[in-house]
N, C-alpha and C positions, 0 to 999 in steps of 0.2 A: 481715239482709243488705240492703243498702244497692239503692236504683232505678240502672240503668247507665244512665251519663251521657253525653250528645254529647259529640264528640272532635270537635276542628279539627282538618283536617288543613291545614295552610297547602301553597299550591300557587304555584309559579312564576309572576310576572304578565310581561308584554312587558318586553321590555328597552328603556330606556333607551339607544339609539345614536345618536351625533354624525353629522351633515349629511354629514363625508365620509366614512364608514362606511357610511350609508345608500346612498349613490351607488355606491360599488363594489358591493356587493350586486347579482348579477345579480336582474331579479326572475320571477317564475315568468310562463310566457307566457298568456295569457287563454283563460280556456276556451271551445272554440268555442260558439255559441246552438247548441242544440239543432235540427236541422232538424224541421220540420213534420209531423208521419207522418199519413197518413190511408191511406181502405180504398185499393186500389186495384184495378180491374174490368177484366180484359183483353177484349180484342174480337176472340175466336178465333175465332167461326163466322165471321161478316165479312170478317175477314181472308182465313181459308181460301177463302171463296168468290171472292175480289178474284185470287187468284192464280191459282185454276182458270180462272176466266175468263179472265184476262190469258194463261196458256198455250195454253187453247183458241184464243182472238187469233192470237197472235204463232205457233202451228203454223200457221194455216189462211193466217197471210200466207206463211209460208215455204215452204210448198205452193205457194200462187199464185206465188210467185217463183219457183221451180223450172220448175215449168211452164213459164211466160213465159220464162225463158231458155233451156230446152229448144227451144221453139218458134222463137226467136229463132234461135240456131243449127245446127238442122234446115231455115231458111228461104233462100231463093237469097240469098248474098251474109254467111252467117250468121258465116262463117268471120273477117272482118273486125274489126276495134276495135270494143270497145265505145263508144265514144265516135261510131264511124259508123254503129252501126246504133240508137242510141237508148239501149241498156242501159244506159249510163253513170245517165241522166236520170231511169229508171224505176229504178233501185238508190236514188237519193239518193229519193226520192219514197216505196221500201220502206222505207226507214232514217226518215224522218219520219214517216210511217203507225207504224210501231212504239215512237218515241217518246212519239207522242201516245196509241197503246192502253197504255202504261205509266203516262203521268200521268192519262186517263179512269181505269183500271181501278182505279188505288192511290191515286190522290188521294183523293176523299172516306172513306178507312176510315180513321177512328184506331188507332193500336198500342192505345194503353188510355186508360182513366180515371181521375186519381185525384179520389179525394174528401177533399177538406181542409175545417176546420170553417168556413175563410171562403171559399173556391172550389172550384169545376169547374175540374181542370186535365185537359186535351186535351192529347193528345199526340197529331199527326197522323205522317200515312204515314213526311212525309219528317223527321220529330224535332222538328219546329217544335210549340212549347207556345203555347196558347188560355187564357187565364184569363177564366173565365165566375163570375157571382158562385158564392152555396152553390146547391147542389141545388135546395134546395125555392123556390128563387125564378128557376133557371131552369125554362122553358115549352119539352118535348121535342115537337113533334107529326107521330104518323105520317104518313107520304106514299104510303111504299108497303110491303108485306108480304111477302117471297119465303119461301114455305114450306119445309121441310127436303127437299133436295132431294141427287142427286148432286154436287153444286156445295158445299152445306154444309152440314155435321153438324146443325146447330140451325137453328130459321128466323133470319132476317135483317130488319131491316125499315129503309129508306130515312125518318128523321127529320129534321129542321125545326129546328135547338134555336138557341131566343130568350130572351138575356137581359133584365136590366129596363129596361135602355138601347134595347130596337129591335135590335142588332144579330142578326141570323140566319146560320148558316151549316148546313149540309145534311150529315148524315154517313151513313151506312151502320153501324149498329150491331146488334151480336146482340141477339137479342130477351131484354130482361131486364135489360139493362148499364145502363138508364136507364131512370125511372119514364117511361110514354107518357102522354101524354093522348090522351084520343080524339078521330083526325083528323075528325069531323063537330063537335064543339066549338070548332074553330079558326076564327076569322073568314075569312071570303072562301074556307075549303076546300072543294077536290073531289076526291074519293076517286080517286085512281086503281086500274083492279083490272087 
């Protein structure tokens, strides 16, 4: 009995087609790049505590505003326009105080972190993205510590994060979302307690 021999199988090559064959040919549409996937680390005690506070805020103004216009119209003359006895002026004045405990209280917390193999992307309160180089070459340093409290599940700690460029911006992050360094390590730091 004879050794089994290779077989060719011949196979179809590209065809051959004329310039205006090719043109009619719709052609297939381009596959998108692939987007970037990295980890990404939510900032939920942070947050949590951003919004308790802001509601603690924004009750204890709406309190004080009650009040005040209680007063206001329990007072001789109370009965009158707001515009004549001042309420007008102190409403606009509660309406700005509440704006401003909204952008205090949410501004520094990021929603999250992602981690991409060439940056820190920040995604702050209001959806605006930060690109910070990779991790290990941004500098996070603590400032301050809020421990696990009624306010939020896990501690909190107020960080410093500086990339290689000098630039700093200050966030409010759950403890753990990003490596710390130790704030007595930091040039020029004072512990706040």
């Amino acid at each position: 009995m004879a050794a089994p021999r290779a077989v060719r199988i011949p196979r179809a090559g590209p065809r051959a087609t004329s310039p205006a064959a090719a043109s009619s040919t719709p052609e297939a549409p381009p596959t998108p790049a692939r987007a970037p996937t990295g980890e990404i680390r939510r900032n939920q005690a942070a947050n949590e505590r951003a919004r308790r506070l802001l509601l603690l805020y924004l009750g204890t103004l709406v309190v004080l505003y009650v009040a005040f216009l209680v007063a206001d119209r329990a007072a001789p003359g109370g009965t009158s326009s707001a515009a004549n006895t001042g309420m007008l002026f102190f409403s606009v004045i509660a309406v700005v105080l509440a704006a401003g405990g909204i952008w205090i209280a949410l501004g520094p917390v990021p929603r999250y972190f992602t981690l991409l193999p060439d940056a820190l992307v920040v995604v702050e309160a209001w959806g605006r993205r930060r690109r910070f180089p990779p991790l290990d070459e941004v500098r996070a340093y603590s400032v301050r510590r809020f421990p696990r409290s009624f306010l939020n599940s896990r501690a909190v700690e107020t960080v410093e994060v500086t990339d290689v460029d000098g630039h700093r911006r200050t966030y409010q992050v759950e403890e753990g979302v990003l490596p710390i360094v130790n704030p007595e390590t930091r040039p020029g730091a004072r512990l706040l307690q």
